[in-house]
C-alpha positions in Angstrom: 114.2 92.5 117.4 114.5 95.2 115.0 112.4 93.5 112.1 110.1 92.6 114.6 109.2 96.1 115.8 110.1 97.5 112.0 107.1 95.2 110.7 104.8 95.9 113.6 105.5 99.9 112.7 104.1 98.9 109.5 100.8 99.5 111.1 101.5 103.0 111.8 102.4 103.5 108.4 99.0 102.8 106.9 98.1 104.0 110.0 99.1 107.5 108.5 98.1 106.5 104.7 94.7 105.7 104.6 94.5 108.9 106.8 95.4 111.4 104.9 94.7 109.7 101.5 91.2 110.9 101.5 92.5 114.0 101.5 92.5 113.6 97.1 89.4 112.3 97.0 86.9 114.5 98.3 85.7 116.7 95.0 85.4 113.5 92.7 83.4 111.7 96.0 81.1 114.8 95.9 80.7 114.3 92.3 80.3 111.0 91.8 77.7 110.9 95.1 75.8 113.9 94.7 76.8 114.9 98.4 76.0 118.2 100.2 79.1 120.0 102.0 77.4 118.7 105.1 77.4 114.9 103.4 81.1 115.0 102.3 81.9 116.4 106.0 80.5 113.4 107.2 82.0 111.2 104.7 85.5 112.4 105.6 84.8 111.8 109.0 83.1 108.3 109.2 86.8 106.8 109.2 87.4 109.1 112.2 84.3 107.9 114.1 85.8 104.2 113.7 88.9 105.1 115.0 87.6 106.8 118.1 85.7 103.8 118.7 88.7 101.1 117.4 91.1 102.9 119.9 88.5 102.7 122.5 88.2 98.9 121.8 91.9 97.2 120.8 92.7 97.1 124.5 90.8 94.1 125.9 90.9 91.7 123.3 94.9 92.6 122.8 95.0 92.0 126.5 93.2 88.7 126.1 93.8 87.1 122.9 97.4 88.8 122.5 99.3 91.3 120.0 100.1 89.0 116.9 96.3 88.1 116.9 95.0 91.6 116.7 97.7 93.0 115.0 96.2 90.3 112.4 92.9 91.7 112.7 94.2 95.0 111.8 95.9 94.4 108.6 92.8 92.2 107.1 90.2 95.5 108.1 92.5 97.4 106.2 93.4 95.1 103.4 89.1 95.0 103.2 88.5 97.9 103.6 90.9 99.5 101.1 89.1 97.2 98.6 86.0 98.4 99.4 86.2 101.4 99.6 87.3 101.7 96.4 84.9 99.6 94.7 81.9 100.6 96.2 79.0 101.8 94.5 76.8 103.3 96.8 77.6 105.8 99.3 76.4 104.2 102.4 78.7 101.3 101.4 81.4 104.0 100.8 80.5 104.7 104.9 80.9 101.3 105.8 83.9 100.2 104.3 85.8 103.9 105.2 84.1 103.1 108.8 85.8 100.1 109.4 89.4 101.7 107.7 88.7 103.7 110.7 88.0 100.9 113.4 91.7 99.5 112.1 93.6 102.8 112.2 92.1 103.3 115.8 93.1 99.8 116.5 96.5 100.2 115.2 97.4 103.2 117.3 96.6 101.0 120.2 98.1 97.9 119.6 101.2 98.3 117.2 103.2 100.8 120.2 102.3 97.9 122.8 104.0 95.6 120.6 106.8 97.0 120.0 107.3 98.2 123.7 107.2 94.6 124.5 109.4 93.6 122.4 112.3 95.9 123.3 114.5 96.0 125.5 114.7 98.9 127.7 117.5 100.3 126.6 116.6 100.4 122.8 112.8 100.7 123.4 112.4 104.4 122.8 113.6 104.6 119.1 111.8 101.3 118.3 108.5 102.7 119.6 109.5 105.9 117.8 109.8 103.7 114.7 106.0 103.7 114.5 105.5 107.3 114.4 108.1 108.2 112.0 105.6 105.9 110.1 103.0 107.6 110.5 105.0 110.5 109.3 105.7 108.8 106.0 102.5 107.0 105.5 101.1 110.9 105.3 103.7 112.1 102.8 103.4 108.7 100.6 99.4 109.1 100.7 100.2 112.5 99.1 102.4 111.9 97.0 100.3 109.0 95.6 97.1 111.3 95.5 99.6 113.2 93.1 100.5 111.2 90.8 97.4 109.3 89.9 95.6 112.4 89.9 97.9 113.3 87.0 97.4 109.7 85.2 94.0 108.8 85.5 90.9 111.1 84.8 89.1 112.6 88.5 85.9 110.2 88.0 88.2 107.3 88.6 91.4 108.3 89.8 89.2 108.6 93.3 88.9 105.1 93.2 92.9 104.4 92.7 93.6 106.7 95.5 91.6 104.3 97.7 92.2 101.0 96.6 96.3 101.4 96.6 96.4 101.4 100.2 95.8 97.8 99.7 99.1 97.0 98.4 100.7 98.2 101.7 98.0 96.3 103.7 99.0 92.9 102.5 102.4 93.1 102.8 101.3 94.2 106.4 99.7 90.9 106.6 102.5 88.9 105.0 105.0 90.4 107.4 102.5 90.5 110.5 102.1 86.5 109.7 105.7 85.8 110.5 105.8 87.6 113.7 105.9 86.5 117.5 103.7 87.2 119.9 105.0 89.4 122.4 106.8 87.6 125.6 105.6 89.9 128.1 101.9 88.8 127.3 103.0 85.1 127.1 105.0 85.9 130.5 102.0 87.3 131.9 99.5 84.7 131.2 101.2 81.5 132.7 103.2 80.5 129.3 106.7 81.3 130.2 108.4 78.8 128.0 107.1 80.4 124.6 108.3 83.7 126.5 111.7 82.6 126.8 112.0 81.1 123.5 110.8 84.3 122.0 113.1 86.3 124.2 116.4 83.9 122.7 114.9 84.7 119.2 114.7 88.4 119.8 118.3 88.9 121.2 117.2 89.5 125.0 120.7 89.0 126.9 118.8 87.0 130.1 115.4 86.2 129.2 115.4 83.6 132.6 115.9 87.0 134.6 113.2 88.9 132.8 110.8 86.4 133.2 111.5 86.4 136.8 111.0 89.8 137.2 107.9 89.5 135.1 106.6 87.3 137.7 107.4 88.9 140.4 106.0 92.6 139.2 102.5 90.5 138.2 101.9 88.4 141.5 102.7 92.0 143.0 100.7 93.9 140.9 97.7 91.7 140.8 97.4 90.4 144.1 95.9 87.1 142.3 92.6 89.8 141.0 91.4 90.4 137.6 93.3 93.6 136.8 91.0 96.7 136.3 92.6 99.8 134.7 90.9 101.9 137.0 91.8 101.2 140.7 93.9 103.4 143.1 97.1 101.6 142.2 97.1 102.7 138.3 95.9 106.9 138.9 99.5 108.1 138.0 99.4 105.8 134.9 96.0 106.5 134.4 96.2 110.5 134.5 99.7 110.8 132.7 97.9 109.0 129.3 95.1 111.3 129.5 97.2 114.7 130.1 100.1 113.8 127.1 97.6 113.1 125.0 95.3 115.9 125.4 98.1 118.1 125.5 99.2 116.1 122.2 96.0 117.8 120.6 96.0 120.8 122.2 99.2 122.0 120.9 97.3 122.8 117.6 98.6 119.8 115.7 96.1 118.7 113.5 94.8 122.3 113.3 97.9 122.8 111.5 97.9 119.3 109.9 94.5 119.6 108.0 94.2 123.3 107.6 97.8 124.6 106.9 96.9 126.0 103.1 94.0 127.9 105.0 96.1 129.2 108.2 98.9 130.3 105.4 96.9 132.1 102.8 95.6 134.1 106.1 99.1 135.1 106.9 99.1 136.5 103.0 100.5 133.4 100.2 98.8 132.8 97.3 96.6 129.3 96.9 99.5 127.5 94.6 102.5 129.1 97.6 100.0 128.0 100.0 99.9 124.6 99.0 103.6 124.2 98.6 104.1 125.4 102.4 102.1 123.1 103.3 104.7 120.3 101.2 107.4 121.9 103.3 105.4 121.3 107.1 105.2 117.6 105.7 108.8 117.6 104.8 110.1 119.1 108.2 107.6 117.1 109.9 109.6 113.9 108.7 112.9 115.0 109.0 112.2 116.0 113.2 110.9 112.5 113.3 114.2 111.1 112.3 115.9 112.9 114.3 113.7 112.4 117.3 114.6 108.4 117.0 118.3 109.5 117.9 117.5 111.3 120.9 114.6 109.7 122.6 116.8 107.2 124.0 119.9 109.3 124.8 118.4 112.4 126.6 114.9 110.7 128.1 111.5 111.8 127.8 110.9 114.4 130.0 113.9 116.6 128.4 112.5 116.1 124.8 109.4 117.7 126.4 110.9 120.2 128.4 112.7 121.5 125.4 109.5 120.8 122.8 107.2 122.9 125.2 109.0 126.1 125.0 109.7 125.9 121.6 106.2 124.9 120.3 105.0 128.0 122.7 107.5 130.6 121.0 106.5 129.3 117.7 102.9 129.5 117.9 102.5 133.2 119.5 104.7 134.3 116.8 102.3 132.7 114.2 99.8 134.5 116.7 100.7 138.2 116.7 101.7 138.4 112.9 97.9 136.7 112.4 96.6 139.8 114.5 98.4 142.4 112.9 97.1 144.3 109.9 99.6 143.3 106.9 101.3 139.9 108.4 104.4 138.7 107.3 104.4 135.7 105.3 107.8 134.5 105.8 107.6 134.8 109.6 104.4 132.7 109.9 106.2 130.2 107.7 108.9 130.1 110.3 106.8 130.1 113.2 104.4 127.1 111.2 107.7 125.2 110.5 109.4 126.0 113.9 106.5 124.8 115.6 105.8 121.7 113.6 109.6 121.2 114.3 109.6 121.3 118.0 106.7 119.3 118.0 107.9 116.1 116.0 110.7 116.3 118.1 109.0 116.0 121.3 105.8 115.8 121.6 105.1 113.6 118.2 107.9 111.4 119.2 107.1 110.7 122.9 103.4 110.2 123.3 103.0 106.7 121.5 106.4 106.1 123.1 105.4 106.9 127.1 101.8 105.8 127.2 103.3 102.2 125.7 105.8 101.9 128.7 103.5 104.0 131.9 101.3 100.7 132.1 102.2 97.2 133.6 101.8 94.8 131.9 98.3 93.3 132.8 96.6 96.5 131.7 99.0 97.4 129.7 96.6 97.3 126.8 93.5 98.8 128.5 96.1 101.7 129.0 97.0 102.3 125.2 93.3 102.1 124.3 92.6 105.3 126.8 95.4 107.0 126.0 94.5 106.1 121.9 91.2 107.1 122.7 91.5 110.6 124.7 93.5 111.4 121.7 91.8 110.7 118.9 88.1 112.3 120.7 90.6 115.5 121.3 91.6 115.0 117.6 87.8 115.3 115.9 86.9 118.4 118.7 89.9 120.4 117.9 90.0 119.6 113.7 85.9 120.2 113.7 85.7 123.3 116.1 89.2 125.2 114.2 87.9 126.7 111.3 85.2 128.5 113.6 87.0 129.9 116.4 89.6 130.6 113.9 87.3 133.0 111.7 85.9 134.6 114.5 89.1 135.0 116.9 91.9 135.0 114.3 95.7 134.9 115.8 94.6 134.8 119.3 93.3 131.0 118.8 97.1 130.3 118.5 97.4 132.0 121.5 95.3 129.5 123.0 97.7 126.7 121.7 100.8 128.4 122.4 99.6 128.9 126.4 98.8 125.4 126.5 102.4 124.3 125.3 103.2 126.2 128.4 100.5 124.6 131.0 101.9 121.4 129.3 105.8 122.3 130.5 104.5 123.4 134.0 102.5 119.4 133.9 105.6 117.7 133.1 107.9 119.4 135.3 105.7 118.3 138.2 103.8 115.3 137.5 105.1 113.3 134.6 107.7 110.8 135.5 110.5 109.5 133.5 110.3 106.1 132.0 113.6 106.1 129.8 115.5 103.1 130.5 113.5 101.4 133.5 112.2 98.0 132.1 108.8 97.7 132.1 108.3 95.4 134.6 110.4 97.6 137.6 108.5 100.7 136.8 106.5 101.9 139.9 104.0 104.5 140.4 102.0 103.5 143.3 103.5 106.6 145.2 103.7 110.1 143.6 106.2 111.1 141.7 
């Protein structure tokens, strides 16, 4: 069970690699292709087209064809696309190849939580879900740390293409290890082939896999009323609106504001370039150690606490960050502590639950269509907040942090009221045809 859901979270890991590995590439790229700021923009954001539109896709064909085949798909884009990315030698095929990188990342986000939620049992399926965003985490630092050190072997007009093609090495022992998994039994359960569900139930450690599949049966003929399940019906509105509001409020916490323009955001509350850029190594650090220790408590104190306790912090953090941003000499050390504080509170709640909550809220016959919303909503809020930040920020300064700090707060008031608790309910007796 656990090597099953440890080599699905593989896919978050490249997941967070080959998104942040461009991150060292983007001065030699605008060398080497003679690209305008407006070019490279688009360059950079070409992989996050794909995964808006990956995200938006995964869902169907996982639903149809299963997990293991599409979490197949997803490491051979990225084992291709790594390649090609780095050996291309125009820039449109630069585009492509980065494109598809992004149709798999979007992919992955969908598919990889479903697995793993299907895998596990409920009482361990928090901290295995969780197991592919501290992943995600890592992938981020590891694509860093490798920009780093091949930057300091190689000279910039090929080290670019190092930076790329290493995610490769990752990718195929994604495929290796993706190769030797089962499918999940919940999507053998649910399309007629109980046997092979039971079977992979005995191989994963389930303690009555007859019993599961009985009450997989029973929560599908129930469900489905013998239709063709369609995500958006009257039955599935709590689901539906609970994946949409987490991960909106996912984005508009500030995340990736932080995320992608931390050197920025800190050298406005006063540090030089070089302190700036090792703050930002210490939100990256503090962002993986939260992660870790989210896996602990996912399971033991639920999801709705996590949140409750996330909110409130997230909020304090971020107006401090705020009014030290609108006074006239701010403090660096305190916008450090607010930055870290708030990055803090969110990988312990927020970072940790979302993948986690939006993999369980969904039966199991639309489970997948589910995860692609959710994945989707999320990564459209993603490119809106990362490509509108730097304007509002010049023009409104602390107060946009003010924004993200009152939203922490409508966010707290949304989970108090609306957002129901999924810890330990297997997935098949979860029921939100009546509000909650």
């Amino acid at each position: 069970m656990v090597l099953s859901a440890a080599g699905a979270a593989l896919g978050g890991l490249l997941f967070g690699f080959d998104t942040a590995v461009i991150s060292g590439t983007t001065a030699a790229l605008q060398a080497r292709f003679a690209l305008t700021d407006g070019a490279l923009g688009f360059t950079v954001a070409s992989a996050l087209i794909g995964t808006v539109i990956g995200s938006l896709v995964a869902g169907a064909p996982a639903d149809r064809f299963g997990r293991k085949p599409m979490l197949l798909v997803v490491a051979i884009a990225y084992v291709v696309s790594s390649l090609g990315a780095a050996l291309a030698g125009s820039w449109p095929m630069l585009l492509a190849f980065r494109f598809l990188g992004g149709l798999a990342i979007g992919a992955a986000s969908v598919v990889t939580p479903i697995y793993i939620a299907e895998v596990s049992p409920a009482r361990f399926r928090g901290r295995l879900v969780a197991l592919n965003q501290l992943n995600i985490v890592l992938g981020i630092l590891i694509a860093f740390l490798s920009n780093y050190v091949i930057a300091q072997a190689l000279p910039a007009d090929t080290a670019w293409r190092w930076m790329l093609g290493i995610v490769a090495v990752p990718s195929f022992v994604f495929l290796i290890v993706t190769l030797l998994l089962p499918d999940s039994p919940r999507w053998y359960a649910v399309n007629g082939r109980e046997a092979q569900a039971a079977a992979v139930m005995r191989r994963l450690g389930f303690l009555d896999p007859d019993s599961e599949i009985v009450r997989m049966r029973e929560a599908l003929a129930r469900d489905t009323h013998g239709a063709t399940p369609r995500l958006f019906q009257r039955s599935y509105s709590v689901p539906v609106a609970c994946a949409i509001a987490i991960a909106m409020f996912n984005q508009l916490s500030g995340i990736n504001a932080l995320l992608y323009y931390a050197p920025r955001i800190f050298e406005l509350g006063g540090a030089g370039a070089d302190s700036a850029l090792l703050q930002s190594v210490a939100v990256g650090g503090t962002n993986l150690v939260f992660t870790v220790l989210a896996l602990f408590l996912i399971d033991r104190f639920g999801r709705k606490p996590l949140l409750y306790v996330g909110s409130v912090a997230c909020a304090a953090a971020l107006i401090l960050v705020g009014l030290q941003l609108e006074t006239a000499r701010p403090d660096g050390t305190l916008v450090l502590m607010g930055l870290l504080g708030f990055i803090a509170a969110f990988a312990v709640s927020q970072g940790a639950v979302i993948w986690v909550f939006i993999s369980e809220v969904f039966p199991s016959e639309v489970r997948g269509k589910g995860q692609a919303l959710g994945s989707t909503t999320h990564w459209v809020m993603a490119a809106a907040i990362t490509w509108i930040f730097p304007i509002v920020a010049s023009s409104l300064g602390g107060w946009v942090f003010f924004f993200f700090g009152a939203m922490m707060l409508l966010q707290l008031a949304w989970v108090r009221r609306f957002m129901p608790e999924t810890n330990g309910i297997p997935l098949e007796e979860m029921s939100f045809r009546s509000a909650h």
